[in-house]
C-alpha positions, 0 to 999 in steps of 0.5 A: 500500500502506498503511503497516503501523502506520496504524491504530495512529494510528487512536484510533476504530478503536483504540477499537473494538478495546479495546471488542471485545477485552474484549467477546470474552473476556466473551463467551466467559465467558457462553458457557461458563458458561450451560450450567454454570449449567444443569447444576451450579446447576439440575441440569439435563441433556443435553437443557437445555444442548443447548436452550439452545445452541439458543436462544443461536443460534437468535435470532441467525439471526432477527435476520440475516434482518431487521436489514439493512434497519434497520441500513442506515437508521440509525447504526452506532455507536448500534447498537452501544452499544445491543446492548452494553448490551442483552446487559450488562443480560441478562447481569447480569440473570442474577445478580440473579436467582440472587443473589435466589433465583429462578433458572430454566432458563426465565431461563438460557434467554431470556438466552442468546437475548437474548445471541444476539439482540444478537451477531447484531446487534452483528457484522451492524452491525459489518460495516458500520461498520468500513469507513465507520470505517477506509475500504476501503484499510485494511479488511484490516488492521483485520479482521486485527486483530479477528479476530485478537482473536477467535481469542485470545478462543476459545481463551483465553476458555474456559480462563479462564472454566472457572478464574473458574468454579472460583473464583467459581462460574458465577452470579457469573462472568457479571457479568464479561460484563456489565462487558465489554459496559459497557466496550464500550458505553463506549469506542464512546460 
């Protein structure tokens, strides 16, 4: 058995944790802001938010069908830093363009899928990385600590997008994301 606090010595798996701690609440700012930014700023309705949770999944599902092979040929870690600053750029691509005056549902919506695309991506490869990060003895208790990560993500992560949405306005919200996937990208650097 291992020692409970084994991973707390851990400073790769420690820096993996901070990077998808922050990530996870940027992420969920995104995730409750597109569609808000659909309705309040381009006065859409029911139908563009139901497509564009479609489309913040659909890629996701294209990009599991076909990632494995290339995820299995080729660096972990690369892969993670990439898809982090893949989403980051989309993310803040989102407020550049509102911020110049040229947002459109057909941006909201491809942002949402590159998001999509790169999640997918993220959380395939990070299934194979952390245990060739951690090994396989102590895989439980590193998954326990991300997914517990991620279960404090969901439920506060859109309560306190819905407060920073209030204040700062859905558009200039997502940038928060952005800067979640940066710190990502760098603390996995």
């Amino acid at each position: 058995m291992t020692d409970g606090s084994s991973l707390w010595r851990h400073a790769d798996f420690l820096r993996l944790w901070a990077a998808q701690a922050v990530s996870a609440f940027g992420s969920r700012i995104t995730r409750t802001a597109l569609p808000i930014i659909a309705v309040t700023t381009l006065d859409q309705g029911a139908g563009v938010v139901s497509l564009l949770m479609a489309m913040q999944l659909g890629p996701g599902i294209f990009v599991g069908m076909f990632a494995g092979g290339y995820i299995d040929r080729s660096r972990k870690r690369r892969i993670l830093i990439a898809s982090d600053l893949f989403r980051a750029a989309a993310v803040a691509s989102l407020t550049l363009v509102w911020a110049l005056g040229y947002l459109s549902v057909l941006h909201v919506m491809l942002v949402g899928a590159a998001v999509g695309a790169g999640s997918a991506l993220f959380a395939i490869t990070d299934n194979t990385y952390l245990p060739a990060l951690i090994g396989r003895k102590q895989l439980a208790e590193g998954n326990a600590k991300l997914e517990s990560t991620e279960a404090v993500a969901e439920i506060a992560g859109p309560a306190s997008a819905g407060a920073l949405i209030a204040a700062l306005g859905a558009p200039l919200v997502v940038v928060i994301d952005a800067a979640s996937y940066a710190w990502s990208a760098f603390m996995l650097g």
